[in-house]
N, C-alpha and C positions, 0 to 999 in steps of 0.2 A: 485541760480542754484545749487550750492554745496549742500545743504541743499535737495534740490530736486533728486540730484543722489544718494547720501546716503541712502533716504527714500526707493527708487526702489530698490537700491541693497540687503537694508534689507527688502524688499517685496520678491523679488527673491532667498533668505536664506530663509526664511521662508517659502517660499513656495518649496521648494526645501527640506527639513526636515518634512515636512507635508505629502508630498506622499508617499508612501507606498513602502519600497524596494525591487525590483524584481529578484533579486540575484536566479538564479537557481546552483543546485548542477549539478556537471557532474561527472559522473560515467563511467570511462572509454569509453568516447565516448558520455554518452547519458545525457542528461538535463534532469533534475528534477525541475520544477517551483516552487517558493516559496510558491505559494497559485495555488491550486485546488479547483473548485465548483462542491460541490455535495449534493442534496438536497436541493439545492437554499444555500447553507452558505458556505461560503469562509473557507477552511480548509489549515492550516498550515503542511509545510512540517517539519515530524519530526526527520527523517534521511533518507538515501541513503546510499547502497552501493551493490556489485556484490556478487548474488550466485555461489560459487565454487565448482565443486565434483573433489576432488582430484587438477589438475590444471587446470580445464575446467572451462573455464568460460561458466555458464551457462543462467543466465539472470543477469540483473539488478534490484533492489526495491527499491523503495521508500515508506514510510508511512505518511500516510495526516492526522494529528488528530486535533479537533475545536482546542488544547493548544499544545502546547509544552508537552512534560514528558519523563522522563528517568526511571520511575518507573511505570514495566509492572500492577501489581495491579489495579494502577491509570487506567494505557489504557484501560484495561480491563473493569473499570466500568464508563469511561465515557459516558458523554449523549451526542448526539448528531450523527450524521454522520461521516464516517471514509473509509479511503481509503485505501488500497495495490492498486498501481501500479508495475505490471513487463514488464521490457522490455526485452523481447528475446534475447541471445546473443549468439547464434546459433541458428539451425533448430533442432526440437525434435518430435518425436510421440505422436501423443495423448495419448499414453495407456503409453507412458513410462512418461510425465508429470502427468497423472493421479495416476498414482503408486506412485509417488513422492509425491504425496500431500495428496493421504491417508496414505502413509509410515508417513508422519509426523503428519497427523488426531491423526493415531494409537499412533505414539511413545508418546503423550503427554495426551492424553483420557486414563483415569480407565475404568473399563468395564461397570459401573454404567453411565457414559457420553457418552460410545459409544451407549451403550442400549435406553438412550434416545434420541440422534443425529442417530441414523440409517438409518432412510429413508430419513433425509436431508444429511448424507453423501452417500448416493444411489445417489443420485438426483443428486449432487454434480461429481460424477463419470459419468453419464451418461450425466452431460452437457460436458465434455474431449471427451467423444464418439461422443458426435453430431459434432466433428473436425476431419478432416483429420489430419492435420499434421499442425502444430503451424511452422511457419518462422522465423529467423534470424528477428527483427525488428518488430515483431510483438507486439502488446503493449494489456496486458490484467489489466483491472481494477475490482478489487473484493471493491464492497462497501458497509457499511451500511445504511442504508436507514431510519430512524424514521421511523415508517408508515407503510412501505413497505416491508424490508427487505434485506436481500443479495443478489442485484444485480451483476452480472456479464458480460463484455463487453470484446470482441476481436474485435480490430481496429474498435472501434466506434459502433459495432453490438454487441447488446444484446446475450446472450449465455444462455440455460440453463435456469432452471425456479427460482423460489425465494424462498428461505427459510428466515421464519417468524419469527425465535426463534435467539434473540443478542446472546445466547446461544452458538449458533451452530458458529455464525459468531467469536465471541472471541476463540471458538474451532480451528478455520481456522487462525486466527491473530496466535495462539500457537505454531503454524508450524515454526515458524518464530521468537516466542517471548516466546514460553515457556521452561521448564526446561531441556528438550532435543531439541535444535532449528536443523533444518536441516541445517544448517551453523552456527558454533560457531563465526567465524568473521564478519557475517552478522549481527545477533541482537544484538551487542554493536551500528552496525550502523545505524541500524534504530530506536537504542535508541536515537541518535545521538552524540554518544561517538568517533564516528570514529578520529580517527587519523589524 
């Protein structure tokens, strides 16, 4: 009988080490799930942390990539599907969210990248347009797609059309992860160096 509770308990360990840990990040407030599905493949979270301008908390991010990495390069030329989630952390305009993400398009595109990203940073602005006004809570996912392309989602609805080129999409990851990021304490975090 001894023999028989020991075998369970180590059946129980074992399966209990087997499952997959669902540890979400929280960011002042908001959960970041360990894994996100997109394009059918389970994507690992690879940091989280809150955009600030000045002392405004502005949204929350999280970055979903197939591996872990702390080396933007690497993000850059992975294969697979890949995620921004932001979560609102006030209410904002569309045209002043919009300005914000070409403000960061531009700070980190040469003129040779903007030239060829144009009409999917056009595209890219006029899905901001197609919104009234973004909410407190409201949860936008920018993803890439194999196949597909840069889909974009505000609370579950599609937004805006698709651009085709990983190009334009790592151009948009830049805002966030490149050499001028629009938050200097945000992309150590979603490198996942945070503190």
């Amino acid at each position: 009988m001894k023999a028989l509770k020991t075998l369970a308990a180590g059946a129980a360990l074992a399966l209990a080490f087997s499952l997959p840990a669902m540890a979400a990040i929280d960011v002042n407030g908001v959960k970041f799930e360990d894994i996100a599905k997109v394009g059918g493949k389970d994507l690992k979270l690879n940091g989280a942390g809150m955009r600030t301008k000045l002392v405004i908390k502005v949204y929350a991010a999280g970055l979903y990539l197939p591996e872990k990495s702390r080396n933007v390069a690497e993000i850059l030329g992975m294969e697979g599907p890949r995620r921004v989630t932001l979560v609102m952390a006030r209410d904002i305009s569309s045209e002043d969210l919009a300005k914000a993400f070409m403000d960061g398009i531009n700070d980190n595109l040469d003129k040779a990248e903007k030239a060829k990203f144009v009409t999917q940073i056009n595209k890219f602005g006029e899905m901001f347009a197609s919104v009234d006004q973004i909410k407190k809570g409201d949860v936008l996912h920018m993803d890439w797609v194999p196949g597909t392309g840069t889909v974009c989602e505000l609370n579950g609805k599609r937004i805006g059309g698709t651009a085709i080129d990983i190009g334009f999409y790592n151009a948009v990851l830049r805002i966030w992860l490149g050499d001028k990021p629009a938050d200097s304490s945000l992309k150590p975090a979603l490198l996942g160096d945070a503190k």
